[in-house]
N, C-alpha and C positions, 0 to 999 in steps of 0.2 A: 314513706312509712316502711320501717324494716319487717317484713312479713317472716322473714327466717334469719333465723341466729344460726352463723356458722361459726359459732364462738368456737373453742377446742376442737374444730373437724382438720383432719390433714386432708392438701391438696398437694400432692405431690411431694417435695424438701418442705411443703411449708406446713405451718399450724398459724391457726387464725386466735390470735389474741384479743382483740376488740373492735368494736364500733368508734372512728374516731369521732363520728357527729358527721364527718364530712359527706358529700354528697354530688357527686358527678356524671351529669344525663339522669338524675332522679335514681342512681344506683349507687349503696352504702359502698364507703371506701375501707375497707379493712386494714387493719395492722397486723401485719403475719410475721413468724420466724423461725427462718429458713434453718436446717441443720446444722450449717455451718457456723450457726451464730450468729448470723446475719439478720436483718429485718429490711421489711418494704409494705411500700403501701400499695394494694390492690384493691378494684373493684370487681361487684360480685361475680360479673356475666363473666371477667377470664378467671377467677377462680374455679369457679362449677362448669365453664368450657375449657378449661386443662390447658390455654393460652398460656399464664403464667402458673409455673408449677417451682420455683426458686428463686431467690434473692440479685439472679446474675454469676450466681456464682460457677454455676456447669456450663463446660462452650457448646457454642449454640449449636452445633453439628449434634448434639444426643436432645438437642430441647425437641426439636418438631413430633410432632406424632403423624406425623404421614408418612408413610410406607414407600421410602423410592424405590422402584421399581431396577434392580440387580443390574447393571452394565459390565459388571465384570470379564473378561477376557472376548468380552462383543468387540466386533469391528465397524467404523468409522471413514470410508476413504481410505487413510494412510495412517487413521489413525486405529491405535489399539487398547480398549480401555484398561488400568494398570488395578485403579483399588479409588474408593471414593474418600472426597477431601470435604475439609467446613465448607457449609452449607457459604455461598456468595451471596449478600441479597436477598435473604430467606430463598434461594435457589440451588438446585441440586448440583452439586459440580464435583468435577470427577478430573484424576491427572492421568492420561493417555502418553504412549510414546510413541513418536512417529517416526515413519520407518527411515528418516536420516539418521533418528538417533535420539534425536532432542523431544523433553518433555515439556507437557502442553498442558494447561489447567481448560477445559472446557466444563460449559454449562449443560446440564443432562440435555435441554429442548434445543440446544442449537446444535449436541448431535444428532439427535433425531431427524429432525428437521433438515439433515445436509445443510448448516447453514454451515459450519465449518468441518473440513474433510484432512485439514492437516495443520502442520503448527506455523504455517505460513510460506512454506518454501517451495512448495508446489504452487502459488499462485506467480512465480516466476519460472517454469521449468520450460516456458518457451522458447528459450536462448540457454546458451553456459553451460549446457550439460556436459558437455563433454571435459575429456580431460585434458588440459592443454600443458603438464608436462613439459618441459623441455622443447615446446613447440615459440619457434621464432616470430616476431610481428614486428618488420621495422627493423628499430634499435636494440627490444625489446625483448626478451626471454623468458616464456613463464616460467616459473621452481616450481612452487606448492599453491595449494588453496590454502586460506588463511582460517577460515570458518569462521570469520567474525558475522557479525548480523550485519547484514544490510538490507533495509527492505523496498531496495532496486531491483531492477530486473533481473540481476545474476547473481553470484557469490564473485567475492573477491579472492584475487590471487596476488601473492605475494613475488615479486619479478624486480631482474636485473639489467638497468642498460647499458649500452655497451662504452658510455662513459666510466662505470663503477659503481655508481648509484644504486641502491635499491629501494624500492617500494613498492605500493600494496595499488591495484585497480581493479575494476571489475573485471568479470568473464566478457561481459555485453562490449566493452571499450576497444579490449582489443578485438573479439572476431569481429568489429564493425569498423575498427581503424580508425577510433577516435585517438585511441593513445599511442603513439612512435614512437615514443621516448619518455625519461623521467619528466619534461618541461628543457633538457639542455638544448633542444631541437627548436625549439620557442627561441630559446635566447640567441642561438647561431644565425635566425634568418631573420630577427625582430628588424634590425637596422635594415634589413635588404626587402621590406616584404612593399614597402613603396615603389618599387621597379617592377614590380610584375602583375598585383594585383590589378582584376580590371572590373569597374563599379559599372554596373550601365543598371536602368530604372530600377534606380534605388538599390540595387540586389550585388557582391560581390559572387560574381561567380566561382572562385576558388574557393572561398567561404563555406557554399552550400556542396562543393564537394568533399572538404577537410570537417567541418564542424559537425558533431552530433550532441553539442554540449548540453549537459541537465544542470540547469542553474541550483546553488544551495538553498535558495525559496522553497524549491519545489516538494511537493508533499508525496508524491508517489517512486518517484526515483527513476521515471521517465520522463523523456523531455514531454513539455508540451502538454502533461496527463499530471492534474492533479487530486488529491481525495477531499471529498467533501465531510462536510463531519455528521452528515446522513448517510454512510459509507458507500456512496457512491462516487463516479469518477468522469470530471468537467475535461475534457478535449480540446483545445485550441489549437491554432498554429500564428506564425507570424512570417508576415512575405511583404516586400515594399515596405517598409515601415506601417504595415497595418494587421491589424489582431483579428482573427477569424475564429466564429465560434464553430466549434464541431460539433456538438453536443454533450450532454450529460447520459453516462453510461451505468447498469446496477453492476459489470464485470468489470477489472483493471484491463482482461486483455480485450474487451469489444472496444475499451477507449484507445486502449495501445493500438488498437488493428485500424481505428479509423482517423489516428494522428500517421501513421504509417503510409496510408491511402493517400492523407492529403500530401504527404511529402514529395511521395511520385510526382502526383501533379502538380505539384508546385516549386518542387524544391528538384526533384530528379528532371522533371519536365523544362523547367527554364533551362537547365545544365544543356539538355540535350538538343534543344532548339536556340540555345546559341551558339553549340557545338557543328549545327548544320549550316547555322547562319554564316559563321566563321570558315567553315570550308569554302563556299562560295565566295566570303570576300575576300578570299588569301588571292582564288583563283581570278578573282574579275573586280579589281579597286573599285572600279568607278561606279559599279550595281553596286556597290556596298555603300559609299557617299552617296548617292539618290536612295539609299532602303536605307536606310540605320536599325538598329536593330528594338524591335517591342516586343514584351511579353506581356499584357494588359489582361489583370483577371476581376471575374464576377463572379458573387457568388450569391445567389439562391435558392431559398428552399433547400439545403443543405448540399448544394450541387455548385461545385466549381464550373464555368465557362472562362475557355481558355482563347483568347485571338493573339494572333502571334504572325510574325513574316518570315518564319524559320522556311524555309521549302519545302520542310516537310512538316505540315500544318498540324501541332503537337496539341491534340486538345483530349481533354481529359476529364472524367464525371468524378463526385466523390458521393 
């Protein structure tokens, strides 16, 4: 039962024209029109609660009647709030510059909250900072940084090798020695890499000293670290042809730091106790054909055990 007629009353752009009969949650639907010439149907409760107050026709950034609270020239981390933009999501959102330079849409409660402190480039500034310039790696010579996005662990730099070649790789690649060359260096020793390579349980040892590769899968732009779409960050490694979980991290760098950890022990660790092993056999054949060489791991409770017949007994926690 209609107990009031909001016939002719203005709510906002609107004026209420009729009862259409209709009826929705036991509340009359009205027929309103808006200023602009427009019309919509409304029922009573957002009429007389100022919900809807126009046909759609004003953007949504002037509709809310809530009062957001001023973030103007406040600070953020790295970031610095600029002037407020349309409302995300019925949610306050605000464009910041951050101090590389680059602007950034954030959401007023996830600055508050420190849930975001820059426009992303700060959650890689553990590597690449510096400037590599004219600095040599290899074949390899950096120019410029290129400023493109990456959201790997560095910025990319734009570089020439000493074939003539140029192109673009991360900061991370080269201070880590993944990259020597454009790939001409790949094709010079492809044919010859069967003469020297040497495979023992399961593992190429020259491999785990040249390779730092991040497969194009991967979601994080670290090896081994990938994001989940609860934003947080899964850790694995792989050694002997077998997959080890590291854990699931809330930071990119607690996962980077403890793919990092496993690597020593696994990856730097077998290098170096075959590197002990090898000394021995060069010096003494015949202890080398009665010992062959083992690196055998175990892992629980998130803990590497390491047993090995390196001489010097290379064992390692993670």
């Amino acid at each position: 039962m209609n107990r009031r007629s909001l016939i002719g009353q203005r709510f906002g752009r609107l004026i209420v024209l009729e009862d259409t009969g209709e009826r929705k949650e036991r509340m009359v639907v009205w027929r309103c029109r808006c200023d602009c010439g427009g019309e919509r149907l409304v029922v009573t409760n957002k009429l007389t609660g100022g919900i809807v107050t126009d046909c759609g026709c004003v953007p949504r950034k002037l509709v809310t009647n809530r009062v957001a609270e001023d973030l103007t020239g406040r600070r953020f981390g790295s970031l610095t709030v600029l002037y407020r933009m349309e409302n995300r999501k019925n949610r306050t959102q605000w464009m910041c510059r951050c101090d590389c330079g680059k602007l950034h849409p954030v959401i007023s409660l996830d600055l508050k909250q420190g849930k975001i402190k820059s426009c992303g480039c700060k959650q890689y500034t553990w590597i690449g900072g510096e400037d590599l310039t004219g600095k040599r790696f290899d074949r390899v010579v950096a120019l410029y940084p290129t400023r493109k996005p990456h959201k790997g662990c560095s910025a990319q730099w734009h570089c020439r090798c000493d074939c003539g070649r140029e192109f673009d790789t991360t900061a991370y690649s080269l201070l880590t020695g993944v990259t020597h060359s454009c790939g001409c260096l790949v094709k010079e020793l492809g044919v010859q890499l069967h003469t020297y390579l040497h495979t023992l349980e399961d593992t190429c040892v020259e491999n785990l000293v040249r390779s730092q590769k991040t497969f194009k899968n991967n979601t994080s732009g670290f090896r081994g670290v990938m994001a989940t779409r609860n934003g947080t960050y899964r850790a694995v490694i792989t050694f002997q042809k077998r997959n080890y979980y590291l854990g699931t991290f809330k930071s990119f760098q607690e996962a980077v730091d403890a793919r990092l950890d496993a690597e020593k022990v696994l990856h730097t660790g077998f290098v170096q106790a075959y590197g002990d092993w090898q000394a021995v056999a060069d010096t003494d054949p015949g202890w080398a054909a009665e010992n062959p060489f083992y690196y055998r791991v175990k892992h629980e409770n998130g803990t590497f055990y390491i047993e090995t017949n390196s001489p010097d007994d290379c064992k390692g926690l993670v």
